[in-house]
N, C-alpha and C positions, 0 to 999 in steps of 0.2 A: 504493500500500500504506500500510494505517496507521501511524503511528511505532512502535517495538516498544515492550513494557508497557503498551499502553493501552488501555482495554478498547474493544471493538465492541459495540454494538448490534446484534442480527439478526431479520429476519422475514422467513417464508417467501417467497421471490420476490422480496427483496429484487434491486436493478440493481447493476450494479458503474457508480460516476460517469462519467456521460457528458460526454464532451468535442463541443461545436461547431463544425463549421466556418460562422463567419460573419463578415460583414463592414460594417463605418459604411455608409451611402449618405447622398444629400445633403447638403449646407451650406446651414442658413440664418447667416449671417454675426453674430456677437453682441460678448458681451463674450468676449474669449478666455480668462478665468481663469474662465469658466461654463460650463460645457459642459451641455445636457440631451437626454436622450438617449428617441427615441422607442422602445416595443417590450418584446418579455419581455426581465426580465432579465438571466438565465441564458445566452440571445445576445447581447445584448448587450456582458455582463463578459466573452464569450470574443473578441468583436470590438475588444474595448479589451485585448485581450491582447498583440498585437505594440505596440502603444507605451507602455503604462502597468506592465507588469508589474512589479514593484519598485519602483514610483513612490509610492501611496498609506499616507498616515502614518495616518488614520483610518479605516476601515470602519464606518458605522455601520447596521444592518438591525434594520427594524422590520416584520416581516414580516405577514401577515395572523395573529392568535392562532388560529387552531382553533376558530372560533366558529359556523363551518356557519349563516352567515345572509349576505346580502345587505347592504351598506352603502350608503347616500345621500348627494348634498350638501347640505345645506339651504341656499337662499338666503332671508333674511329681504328683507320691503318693507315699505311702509308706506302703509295705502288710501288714497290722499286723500281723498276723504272721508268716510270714517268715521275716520279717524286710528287703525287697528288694525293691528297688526302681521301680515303675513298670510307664509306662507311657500312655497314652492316644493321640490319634489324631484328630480333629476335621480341617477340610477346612477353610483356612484361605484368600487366595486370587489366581487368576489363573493367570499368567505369560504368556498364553499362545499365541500368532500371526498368522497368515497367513504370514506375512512377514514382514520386516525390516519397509517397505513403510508405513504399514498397524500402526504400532508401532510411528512412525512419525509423522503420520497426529493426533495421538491420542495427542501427545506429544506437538507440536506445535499450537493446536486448544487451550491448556491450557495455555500453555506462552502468548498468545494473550492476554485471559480475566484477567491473571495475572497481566500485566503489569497495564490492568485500574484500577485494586485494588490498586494500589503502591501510596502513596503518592509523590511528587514530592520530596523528602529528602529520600524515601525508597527505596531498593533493594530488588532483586532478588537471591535465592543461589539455583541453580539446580544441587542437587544430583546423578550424574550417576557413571557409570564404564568404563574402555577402550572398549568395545563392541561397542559404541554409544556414547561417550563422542566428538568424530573426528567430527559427526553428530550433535549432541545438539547445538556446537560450532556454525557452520552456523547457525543454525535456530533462537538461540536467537539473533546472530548479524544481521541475517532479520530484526526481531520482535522488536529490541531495538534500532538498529544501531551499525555499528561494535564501536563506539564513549561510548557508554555505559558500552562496559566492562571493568571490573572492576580489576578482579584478578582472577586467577585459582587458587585453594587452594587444595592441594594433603596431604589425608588422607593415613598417611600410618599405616599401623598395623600389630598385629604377629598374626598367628596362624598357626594349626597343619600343617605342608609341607604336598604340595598335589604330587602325581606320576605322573612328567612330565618330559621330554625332552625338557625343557622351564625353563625360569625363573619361579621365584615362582611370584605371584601375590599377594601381599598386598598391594595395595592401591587403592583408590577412587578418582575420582575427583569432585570436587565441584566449580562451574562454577559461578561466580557474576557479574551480572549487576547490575548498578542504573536507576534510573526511568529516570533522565535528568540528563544528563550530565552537566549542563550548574548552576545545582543547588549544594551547597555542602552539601554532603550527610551525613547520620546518622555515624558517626564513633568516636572509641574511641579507641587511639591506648591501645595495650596492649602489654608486654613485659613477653620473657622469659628468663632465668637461663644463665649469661654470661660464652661462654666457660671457662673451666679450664684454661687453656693456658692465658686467657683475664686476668683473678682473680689473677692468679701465677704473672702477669705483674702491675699489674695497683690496684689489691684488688678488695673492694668494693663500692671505691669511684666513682661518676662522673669524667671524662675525659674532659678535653677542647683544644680546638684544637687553636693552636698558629700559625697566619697566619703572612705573611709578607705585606708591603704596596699593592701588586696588590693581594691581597686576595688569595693567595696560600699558603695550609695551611705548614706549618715548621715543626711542633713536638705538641706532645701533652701533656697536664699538669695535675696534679689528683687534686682536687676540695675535700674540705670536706665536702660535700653533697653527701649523699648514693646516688648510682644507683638504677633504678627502672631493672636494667638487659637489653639487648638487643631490639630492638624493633621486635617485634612477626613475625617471616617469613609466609612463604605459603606453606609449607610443616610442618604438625602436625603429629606430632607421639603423639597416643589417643588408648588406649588400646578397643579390643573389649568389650561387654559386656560376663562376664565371665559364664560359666553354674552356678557356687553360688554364682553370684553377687544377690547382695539385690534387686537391681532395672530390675532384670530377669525379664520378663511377662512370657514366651514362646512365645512370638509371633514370628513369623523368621523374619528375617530380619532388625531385631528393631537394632537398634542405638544407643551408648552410649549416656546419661545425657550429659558427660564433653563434646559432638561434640557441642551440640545447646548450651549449656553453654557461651562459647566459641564464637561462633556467635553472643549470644544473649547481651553480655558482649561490645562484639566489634559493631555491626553495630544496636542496639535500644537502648533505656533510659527508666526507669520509667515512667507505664504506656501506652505505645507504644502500637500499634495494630501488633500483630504476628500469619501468616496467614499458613496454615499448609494441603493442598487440598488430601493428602494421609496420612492421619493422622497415620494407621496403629496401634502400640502399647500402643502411648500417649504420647509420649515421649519429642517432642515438645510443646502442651501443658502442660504436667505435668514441664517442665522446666520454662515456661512462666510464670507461676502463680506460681511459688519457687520466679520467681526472680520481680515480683511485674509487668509482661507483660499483658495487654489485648490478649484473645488470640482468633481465631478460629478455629477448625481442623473439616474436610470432610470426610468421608469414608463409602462406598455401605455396605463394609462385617460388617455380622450381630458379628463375630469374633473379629473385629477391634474395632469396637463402644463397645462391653461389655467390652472389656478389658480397652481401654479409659476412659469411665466410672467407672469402678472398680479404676481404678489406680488416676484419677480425688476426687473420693470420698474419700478415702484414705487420701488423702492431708488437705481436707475439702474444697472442690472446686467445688461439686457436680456439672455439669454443667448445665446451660438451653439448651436446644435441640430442632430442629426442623428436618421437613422433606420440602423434595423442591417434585413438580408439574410442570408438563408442562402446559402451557395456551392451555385452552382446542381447541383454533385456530390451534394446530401444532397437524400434522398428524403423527401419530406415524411412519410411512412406509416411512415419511421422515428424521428419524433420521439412522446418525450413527449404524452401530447394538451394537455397545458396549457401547452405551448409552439409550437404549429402554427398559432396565430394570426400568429408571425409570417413565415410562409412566404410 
C-alpha cells in the first residue's frame, strides 16, 4: 500500500506490484566487492532480496527514456589501409513500448523492490528525461511517500543543436529519494567554484555573517580561513561523454564518470553498497570501485555485460557474476512479457 497522503497515479488496468519468486544461479568466481548480475532486472532485485535487503546506500536507475527506438553499440576501427575510421553495429538494448502505461508499470514494479534494497540511511536517484520525469514524480512519491523526496537534480549539458521550433533540450533530470525520512541520510555536502562577482567582493576567504541581538543578520565579515567555495546547487553542468573521450565504451546512452562521481562523493562513504539494476556501459560500477564502493550492476543485454566486464577488468576488478532463475513454482504465462526472457 502506498504511504498515506500521497498521491497515486492510475490507469485503467493498471497491476497491483508484483513480487518474484526467484533465485542467483551460478558463480563465476571474481572480485567479491563486484558483483554483476546476468538477466531482467526486476528478478533479479527480488533474488538479491534474502541477502541485500537493507544493505544498499545508493540506488542509482537509469532506465530506458520512452524513446520507442532500438539502441546500438558502435565499435569504431581503423582500415588499414585506407587509414579511415570505419564503424561496426551490434544491438545493444530495445526502447521499444506498447505505450506510456505499459513503460510505467515496468518502471514502478522496480522502484518497489528498490526501495527494500535501501538501507535505512540510503537513497534512491532515478535517472529520466522530461518525457516521463512529470510521471516518475508521482510514482516514487507513491512508493516512498511524497515525505521522502529528497531533491530534483537537473543535468544540464551541451551538445550538437538539434532542428526544432523548440527550445533546444539539454538537460536530465534526476529525481532523489531517501529510504526514511525520519532517518538522517548518507550525505556529504560538497561545494563549487564561488561566483566571480563573490571573489571580486569578498576573495577567497570564508564570510561571517554579523547578526544583531534578535539574530538578524547586519553585514558580513571575511575570516582568514579559505572557502571550501559555494555549497553545491541542483543544477550540474557535466559535460557529455565526448566521441575521444578515454572512458568512451560505445555503448549509447552511457553516462559520464564525473555524473556518479559526483553522486557517489555526495550521498555514500567508503565501502558503501552501490546498487546499479540497468547497468548498461559500466559506468556506475567502474566509478564505485575507483572510489573504494561495494558495488552491484544488473543487465539482460548480452552487449551490456561484455562491455561491463571488459571495462570492470580493465581496472583490475574482474567481477564475480551470477545468473538469476525463477522458482520453478512460477509459471512462466504468468509473468510480465518483458520479463519471460528470463525463464
Amino acid at each position: 500500500m502506498p504511504p498515506q497522503h500521497s498521491p497515486v497515479l492510475n490507469w485503467t488496468g493498471r497491476p497491483a506490484p508484483r513480487s518474484l519468486r526467484t533465485r542467483l544461479t551460478g558463480k563465476t568466481a571474481g572480485d567479491p566487492a563486484t558483483l554483476l548480475v546476468h538477466g531482467d532486472n526486476l528478478a533479479a532485485m527480488h533474488a538479491l532480496l534474502p541477502r541485500y535487503a537493507g544493505q544498499v546506500t545508493l540506488a542509482y536507475l537509469d532506465p530506458p527514456f520512452f524513446t520507442n527506438r532500438e539502441f546500438s553499440l558502435v565499435a569504431r576501427s581503423r582500415n588499414r589501409e585506407s587509414g579511415a575510421i570505419e564503424r561496426s553495429y551490434s544491438p545493444a538494448f530495445d526502447d521499444r513500448w506498447g505505450s506510456i502505461t505499459e513503460y510505467l508499470e515496468a518502471l514502478v514494479d522496480r522502484v518497489h523492490v528498490v526501495r527494500q534494497l535501501l538501507a535505512p540511511h540510503g537513497a534512491m536517484v532515478l535517472h529520466v528525461d522530461p518525457k516521463t520525469s512529470h510521471y516518475a514524480k508521482i510514482l516514487c512519491d507513491e512508493v516512498f511517500g511524497a515525505a521522502s523526496f529528497a531533491s530534483e537534480i537537473v543535468w544540464r549539458y551541451r551538445r550538437w543543436p538539434a532542428k526544432t521550433r523548440n527550445f533546444q533540450r539539454v538537460h536530465d533530470t534526476l529525481l532523489r529519494y531517501v529510504r526514511d525520512p525520519e532517518v538522517d541520510p548518507r550525505f556529504h555536502q560538497l561545494y563549487e567554484p564561488l561566483a566571480a562577482s563573490t571573489q571580486r567582493t569578498w576573495g577567497t576567504k570564508k564570510q561571517r555573517a554579523i547578526v544583531d541581538d534578535s539574530g538578524r543578520r547586519q553585514r558580513s565579515s571575511k575570516t582568514e580561513e579559505a572557502t571550501p567555495g559555494a555549497p553545491l546547487g541542483d543544477v550540474w553542468e557535466i559535460g557529455i561523454v565526448a566521441p575521444v573521450a578515454r572512458e568512451r565504451t560505445g555503448y549509447p546512452t552511457q553516462k559520464p564518470e564525473a555524473l556518479l562521481e559526483r553522486l557517489m562523493l555526495a550521498c555514500t562513504a567508503e565501502d558503501d553498497l552501490v546498487l546499479d539494476p540497468y547497468a548498461g556501459s559500466g559506468t556506475t560500477l567502474a566509478v564505485a570501485r575507483k572510489l573504494g564502493r561495494r558495488c552491484i550492476g544488473i543487465d539482460a543485454g548480452q552487449e551490456a555485460l561484455r562491455t561491463t566486464r571488459e571495462r570492470l577488468t580493465e581496472l583490475g576488478f574482474r567481477p564475480t557474476e551470477r545468473g538469476v532463475t525463477l522458482d520453478p513454482s512460477v509459471r512462466k504465462s504468468t509473468l510480465p512479457k518483458r520479463n519471460r526472457e528470463v525463464a
